[in-house]
Structure formats: structure tokens, C-alpha cells
N, C-alpha and C positions, 0 to 999 in steps of 0.2 A: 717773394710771395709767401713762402714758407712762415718766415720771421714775421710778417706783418700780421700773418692767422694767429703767432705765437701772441703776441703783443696783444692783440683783440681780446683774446681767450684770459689771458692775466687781469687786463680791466675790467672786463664783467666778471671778474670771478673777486675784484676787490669791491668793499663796500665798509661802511661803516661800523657796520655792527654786523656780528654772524649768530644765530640763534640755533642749538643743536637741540634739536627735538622741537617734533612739531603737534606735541599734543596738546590740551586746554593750557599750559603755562605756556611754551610756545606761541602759541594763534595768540592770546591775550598779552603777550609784551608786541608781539606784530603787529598787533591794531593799535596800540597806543603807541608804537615807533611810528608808524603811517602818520598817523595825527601828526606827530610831531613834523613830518618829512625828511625823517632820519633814512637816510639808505640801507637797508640789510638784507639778510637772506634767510630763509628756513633753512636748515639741512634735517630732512625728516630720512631715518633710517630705511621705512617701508611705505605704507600709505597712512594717508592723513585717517587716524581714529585707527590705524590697524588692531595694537594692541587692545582695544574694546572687543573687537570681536574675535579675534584671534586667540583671546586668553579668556574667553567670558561661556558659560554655558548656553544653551540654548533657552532656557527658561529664566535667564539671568533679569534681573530687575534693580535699578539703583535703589538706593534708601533713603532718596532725598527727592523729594518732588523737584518738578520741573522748573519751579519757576525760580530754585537756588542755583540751577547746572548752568545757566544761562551766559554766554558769552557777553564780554563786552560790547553794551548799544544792540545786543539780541535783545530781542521777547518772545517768549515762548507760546503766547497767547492764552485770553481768559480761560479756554476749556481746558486748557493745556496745562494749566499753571499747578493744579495737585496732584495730576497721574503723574506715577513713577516711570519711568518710560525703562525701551527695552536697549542693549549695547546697540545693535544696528540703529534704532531710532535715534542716540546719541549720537553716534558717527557720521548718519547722517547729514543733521542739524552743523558739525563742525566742517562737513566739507562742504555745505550750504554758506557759512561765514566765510570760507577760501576765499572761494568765488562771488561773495556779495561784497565786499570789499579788496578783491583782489592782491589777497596778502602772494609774495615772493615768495614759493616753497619750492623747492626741489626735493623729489621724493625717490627715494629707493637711496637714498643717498648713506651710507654708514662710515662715521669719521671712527679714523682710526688714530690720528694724531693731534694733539695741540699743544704749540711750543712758540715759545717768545721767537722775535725777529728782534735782535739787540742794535740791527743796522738804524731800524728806522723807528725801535720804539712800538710795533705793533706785533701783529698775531699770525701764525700761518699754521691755519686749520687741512690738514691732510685728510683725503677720505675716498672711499671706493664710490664710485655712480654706476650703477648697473653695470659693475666688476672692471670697471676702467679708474686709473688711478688719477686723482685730480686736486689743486689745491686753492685753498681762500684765502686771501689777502684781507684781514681786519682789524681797524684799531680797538674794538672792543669783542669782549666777548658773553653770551649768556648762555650759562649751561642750564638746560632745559631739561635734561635727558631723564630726569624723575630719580627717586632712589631708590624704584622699586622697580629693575629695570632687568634680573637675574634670579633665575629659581632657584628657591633653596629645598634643599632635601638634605635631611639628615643621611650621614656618614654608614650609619646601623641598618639604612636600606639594603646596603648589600649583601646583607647577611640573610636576607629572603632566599627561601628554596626554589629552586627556579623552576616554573609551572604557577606561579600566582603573578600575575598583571600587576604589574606598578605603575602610578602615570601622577604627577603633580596636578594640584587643582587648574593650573590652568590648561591644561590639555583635555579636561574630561567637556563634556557635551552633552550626554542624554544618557541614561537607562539603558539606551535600548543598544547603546556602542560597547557594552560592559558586558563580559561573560557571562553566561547563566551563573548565580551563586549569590552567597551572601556580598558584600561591601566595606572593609574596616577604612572609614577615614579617621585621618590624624591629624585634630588641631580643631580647636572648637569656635574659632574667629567668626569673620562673618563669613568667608568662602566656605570653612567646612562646615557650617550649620545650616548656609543655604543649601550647598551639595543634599545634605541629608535628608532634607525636605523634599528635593525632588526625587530621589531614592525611594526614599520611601511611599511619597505618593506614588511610585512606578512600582510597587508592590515588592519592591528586594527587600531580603533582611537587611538592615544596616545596624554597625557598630560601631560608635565614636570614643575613640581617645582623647579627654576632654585638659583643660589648661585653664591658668587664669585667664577669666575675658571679662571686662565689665559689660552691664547692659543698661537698655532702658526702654519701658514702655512706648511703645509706639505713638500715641497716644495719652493724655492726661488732661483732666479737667478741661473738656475742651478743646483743645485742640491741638494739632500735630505736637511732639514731643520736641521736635527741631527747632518750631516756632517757639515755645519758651526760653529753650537753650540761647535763643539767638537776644529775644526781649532782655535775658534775663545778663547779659552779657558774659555768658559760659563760653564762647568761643572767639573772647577779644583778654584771654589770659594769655599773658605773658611768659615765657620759660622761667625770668626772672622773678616772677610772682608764689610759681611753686616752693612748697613749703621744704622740697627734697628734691633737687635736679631729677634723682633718678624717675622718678612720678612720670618721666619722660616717655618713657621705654613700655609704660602698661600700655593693649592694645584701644583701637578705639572700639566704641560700645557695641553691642550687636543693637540693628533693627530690622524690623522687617521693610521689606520694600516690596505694596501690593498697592493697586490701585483697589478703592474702596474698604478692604477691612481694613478693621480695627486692631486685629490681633496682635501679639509682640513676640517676638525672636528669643526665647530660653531655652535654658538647657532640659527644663521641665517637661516644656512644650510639646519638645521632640522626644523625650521619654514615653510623654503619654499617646505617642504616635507610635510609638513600638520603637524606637532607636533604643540598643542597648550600650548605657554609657559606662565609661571605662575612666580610668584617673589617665595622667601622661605616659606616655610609649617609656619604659625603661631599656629594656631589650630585648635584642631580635637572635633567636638560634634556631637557624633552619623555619621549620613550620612556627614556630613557637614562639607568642608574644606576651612579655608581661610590661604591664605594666603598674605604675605608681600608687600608692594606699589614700589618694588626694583628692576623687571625684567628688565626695562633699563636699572638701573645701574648696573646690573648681566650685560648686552650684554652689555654696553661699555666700562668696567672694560675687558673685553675677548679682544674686538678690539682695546682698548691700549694697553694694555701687546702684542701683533699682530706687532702693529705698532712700539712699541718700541725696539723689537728684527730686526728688518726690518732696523730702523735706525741703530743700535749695527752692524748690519752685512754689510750696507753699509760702515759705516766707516770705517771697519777690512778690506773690500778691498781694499777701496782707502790707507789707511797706509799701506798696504803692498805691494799693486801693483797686484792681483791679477789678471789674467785677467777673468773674468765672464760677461756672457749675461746682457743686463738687463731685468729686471724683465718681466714676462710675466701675464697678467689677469687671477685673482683665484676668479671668484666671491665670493664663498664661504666664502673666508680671507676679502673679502672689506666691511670693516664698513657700515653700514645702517642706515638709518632713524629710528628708532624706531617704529612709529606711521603705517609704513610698514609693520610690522610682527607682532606687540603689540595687545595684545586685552586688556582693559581697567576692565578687570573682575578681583576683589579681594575672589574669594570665587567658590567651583564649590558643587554641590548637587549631592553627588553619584548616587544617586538611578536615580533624571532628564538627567543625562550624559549617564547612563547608564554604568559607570565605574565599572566591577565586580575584577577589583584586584588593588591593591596597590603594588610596588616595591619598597623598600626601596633602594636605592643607596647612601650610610650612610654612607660606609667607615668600615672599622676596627680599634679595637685597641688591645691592648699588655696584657700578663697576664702573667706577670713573678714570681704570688705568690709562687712557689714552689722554690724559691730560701730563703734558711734559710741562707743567710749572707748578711751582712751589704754593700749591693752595690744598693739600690734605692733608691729613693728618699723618701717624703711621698704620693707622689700618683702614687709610684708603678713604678718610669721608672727609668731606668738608671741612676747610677750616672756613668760618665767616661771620658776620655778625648782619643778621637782617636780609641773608643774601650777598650781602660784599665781603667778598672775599681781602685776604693783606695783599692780593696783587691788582696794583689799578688796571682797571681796564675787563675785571673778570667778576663774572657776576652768578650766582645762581637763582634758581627758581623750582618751585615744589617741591621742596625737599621739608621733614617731617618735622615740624613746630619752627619752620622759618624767621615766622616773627609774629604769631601765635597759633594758637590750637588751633585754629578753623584753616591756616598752612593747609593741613591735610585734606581737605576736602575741597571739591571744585567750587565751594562755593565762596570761599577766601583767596582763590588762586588770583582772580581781576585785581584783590587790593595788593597783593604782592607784586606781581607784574606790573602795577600803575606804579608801587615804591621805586621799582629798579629802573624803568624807564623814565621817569621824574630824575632820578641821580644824573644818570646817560645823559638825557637833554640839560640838565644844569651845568654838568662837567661842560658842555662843549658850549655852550652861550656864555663859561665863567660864570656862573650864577652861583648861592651859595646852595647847595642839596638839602634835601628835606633829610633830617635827625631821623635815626630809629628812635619814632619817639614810644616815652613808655605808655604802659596800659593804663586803661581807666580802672577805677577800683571793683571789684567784682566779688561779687554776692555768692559768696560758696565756692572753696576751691576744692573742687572732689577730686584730680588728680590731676 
């Protein structure tokens, strides 16, 4: 009886394909494996969207309208299609696709292992289910599990006096969760610059230590800034198209994400909000932080990359003939004097500011050690081209300029996930797989 329950438990736990992580790249190769009626399985570490709200603040807002976040065969509806929505709203909408197509997920699930079966040629996925040890039998595999899966915090944190509050961007929430005192965050991306915005509309001092970040108007001539990018084919560039691999590595742009205004996400912006900005963290002793002599070049390094999507999209109208407005005044997007919003200080004194936390806004990175086969590199990331990896059978998914720029955002994640499960079903019909094929030609490559 024993041995029969064993046997049971091995066949449903074997399936075709096993997909580790179960968030937008996940759910989106699981509905086109359904189509196909490919056998697989989620393995989702927590709940389905957890890390949306679990890592997202309270006042959080995507910077993509609705109608680009959209799952596969979703619509988000006419009224719905340009508000920003909020992380719950989002995670909603994805455990809403679970169960409107009833994808295979097991959730709470956290793999710990994946390592070749040389018997039979396939995969056996190891991993904890609500702290019980259990294993998957699969010929294929898709790592799912994102690259931005581990918080990073610089090393020089621990050199903080102790009595000031440290907490990474994805742990903070509200204002009102945060000591009495002022606020230095670290990192001027889109998480520390939204942080700052709710800061400061909650009436704290806030301080940022700022870095290079490109930007761009929210807004231009008309209409969304996304919607040109997308017309103008800015987010079907190739890695191979970049003029300097490294172009890779800059972040992506700051925007705002508001329902209804107009406004744009700078560095200026939040200056003239009262945030006092700072060049990059150099070091930390005791109360004492100095940092970099580079805040200018942080703010004019943002109002270039501004400027030069602005030229990129003038010229996409006039080739084409489009007819659009022109441009209408965003103070916020208009370059500045420096000396205007600059403060000349390289160093601030926790305790003199009265600064009682620290926010790290650092960014994340990848932890794919639980993979036991030869698909990384030596410091741990993907080896692949397009998603495919040099071992058959191993696949990834949203990981950063996949197979182009628009990779990174949920709104390219559908065309990745259709590449990798088009391969999957060609491999097993013997059909011949669809090419990474290359990019179309594109009109301005800003980085």
C-alpha cells in the first residue's frame, strides 16, 4: 500500500515541463504551454504576485499603464486601459488569470535543487512545499525565477552607528512606519525617487544620494512617453544593436506612474520639493556620511538621456509624417542650472540632521545557486542566448535584455515567453524552432 502511495506521488509530481517561479513570466509561458497541452507545473516559492506586494510600498504605482501589464488573452478594459494601477490591483488581476484559465501552480513551494538525471536524460527539480521535502521529475526545464530575486545592500551599511534604522527599499511601506526624523535614501532609480516623493509628501525631511539614472518625460507631444517609445521602435533594440555591450548595465529611465497628471519623475523635481540631493554614498564612519563630488553630473547625465529621446521622437514624426501637437511645458523634464537646486555639501552628520533612518534603494540581484547544471557563468548568471541556455532542455525567462530592451518590463515578458514555449513545442513535434531572430532597424539608439 505503502509503495503504491510512493509511485502515485512520483507520477504526478512528473510532468513535461516544470516552470520555477510563478510570476508575469511564469503565468505567461503557462498559458501558452496550456494552448499547446504541454503537461507542466508552476513551482511558485510564496503566493502568486506575493513579491508585488510584499516588496512594493503602500503608495506604490507602476509606470506603465494598464493596458501594457496585461497578461496573455487578458484585457484590462476601456476605462482601465491608462490608469496606472496599484501592486494589490496587479496581483490581483494575476491570481484572477490562475483561475480563469486554470494554470498548475503549487505555491509556498521553494526549489532548492536542479540537477540532470543522466539515467533517463531529464531533470529532477528538489524543493521544500510547506517545509516538507519533495521532488519533480521533468524533461524540460524554465527558470522563471526573475534576476531580481535578492536584495542588495552595500557592504559600508555596517559601518552605521547603531540607533539609526536601516531597512532596504523593499521593506519600507509608509511614513508613518519610519521613526520621527529626517530620511537619507540611497540610490536615485525609480524605487528611491518614488520613496522620496512619498516622504516627502508625508512632510519628513528627506535626503538623497543620487547616481546615474536616465529619464524621461512622462509625457510629450501628445501623448504617453511609452506610447512613442513603443511606435518609434525603442524597445525592439537588440543587445546586439548597442553601439557598446556595456550600454547594458545603465538603469532603466525614471517615470512617474500617476493616474491623470502630466508630471515627470527628475531629479529637479524632487529638489524643488525640498529633497536635499547628494552625489553617490562614498563612505560610512559611525554617524558620518560622505559622499561623491558628482550630483551635477547625476542631474545632467538624467536631463540628457530627457533630451535625447525628445530629439529621437521628433525625428520619428517628421519621417513618418505623423501629425502631433507640439510640445507643450513640463517644468519638471526642463534641464536646470545646477547651482539652482545644488547644495555644495560633500558629507552630512546623522545625528546634526537629525536623520533617524537610512533607506537603501540598491537595487537587487539574482541567485540562481540551486541550479546544479552547467548553464552560468562564473559569477553565477546566465549563460544563454534568447533564453536558451548551452544545455537542452533549460530555458530562461525575464531576465535583463533577454532578447531586447522591452525584456525588462512586463510588457515584453508575453513575447519572450511565446519564443521559449514555441522552441519547447517545436523540440517535441521535431519541428524546426523559431531563430532568435534579429531586430528591426531602429531609429535612435540612446542606450
Amino acid at each position: 500500500m505503502l509503495a503504491h502511495k510512493e509511485q502515485t506521488m512520483k507520477e504526478s509530481n512528473t510532468v513535461e515541463v516544470i516552470i520555477i517561479g510563478g510570476g508575469y513570466a511564469g503565468l505567461s509561458a503557462s498559458y501558452y504551454l496550456r494552448q499547446y497541452g504541454i503537461s507542466h507545473t508552476i513551482l511558485e516559492r510564496g503566493q502568486v504576485g506575493q513579491s508585488w506586494v510584499s516588496q512594493r510600498w503602500d503608495s506604490f504605482r507602476l509606470n506603465t499603464a494598464s493596458k501594457l501589464n496585461t497578461l496573455p488573452g487578458f484585457d484590462c478594459g476601456e476605462n482601465e486601459k491608462n490608469a496606472f494601477c496599484s501592486a494589490q490591483s496587479l496581483v490581483s488581476s494575476m491570481q484572477d488569470f490562475v483561475k480563469m484559465h486554470e494554470l498548475p501552480i503549487r505555491q509556498n513551494v521553494m526549489v532548492t535543487r536542479v540537477e540532470k538525471d543522466p539515467q533517463n536524460n531529464s531533470f529532477v527539480v528538489t524543493a521544500l512545499e510547506n517545509g516538507t521535502i519533495c521532488t519533480f521529475h521533468c524533461k524540460q526545464v524554465i527558470i522563471a525565477s526573475g534576476s531580481q530575486s535578492q536584495k542588495k545592500v552595500p557592504s559600508l551599511a555596517s559601518a552605521i552607528q547603531t540607533g539609526i534604522r536601516q531597512m532596504h527599499s523593499s521593506e519600507y511601506r509608509s511614513a508613518a512606519g519610519l521613526p520621527e526624523g529626517g530620511v537619507l535614501v540611497v540610490g536615485s532609480g525609480q524605487s528611491g525617487c518614488q520613496i522620496c516623493e512619498d516622504l516627502i509628501s508625508a512632510g519628513r525631511k528627506v535626503y538623497l544620494s543620487t547616481s546615474k539614472v536616465p529619464r524621461c518625460p512622462r509625457h510629450y507631444r501628445g501623448r504617453d512617453i511609452i506610447d512613442w517609445l513603443i511606435l518609434s521602435g525603442f524597445f525592439e533594440t537588440r543587445l546586439d544593436q548597442l553601439p557598446d555591450p556595456a550600454m547594458r548595465k545603465l538603469r532603466t529611465p525614471l517615470l512617474k506612474g500617476t493616474d491623470g497628471g502630466r508630471a515627470s519623475l527628475s531629479l529637479q523635481a524632487l529638489a524643488r520639493k525640498g529633497v536635499k540631493l547628494f552625489g553617490r554614498v562614498e563612505n560610512v564612519s559611525e554617524y558620518i556620511v560622505t559622499f561623491c563630488d558628482d550630483a551635477q553630473t547625476n542631474l545632467r547625465f538624467g536631463d540628457e538621456f530627457s533630451e535625447r529621446v525628445k530629439e529621437m521622437i521628433d525625428g520619428f514624426i517628421k519621417e513618418t509624417n505623423i501629425h502631433a501637437p507640439v510640445a507643450t511645458p513640463d517644468v519638471d523634464d526642463e534641464p536646470v542650472k545646477p547651482e539652482d537646486i545644488l547644495n555644495n555639501e560633500t558629507w552630512v552628520d546623522l545625528k546634526a540632521y537629525h536623520i533617524s533612518c537610512i533607506i537603501w534603494a540598491t537595487g537587487f540581484t539574482s541567485d540562481f545557486s540551486y541550479l546544479k547544471i552547467p548553464v552560468l557563468d562564473i559569477s553565477g548568471s546566465p549563460i544563454h542566448h534568447a533564453g536558451l541556455s548551452a544545455v537542452e532542455g533549460v530555458y530562461f525567462l525575464g531576465l535583463h535584455w533577454q532578447r531586447s530592451r522591452k525584456s525588462d518590463i512586463l510588457f515584453g515578458l508575453k513575447d519572450d515567453a511565446r519564443f521559449i514555449t514555441d522552441n519547447i513545442y517545436c523540440k517535441l513535434k521535431g519541428k524546426l524552432a523559431p531563430a532568435a531572430e534579429p531586430g528591426p532597424t531602429i531609429r535612435g539608439i540612446l542606450y
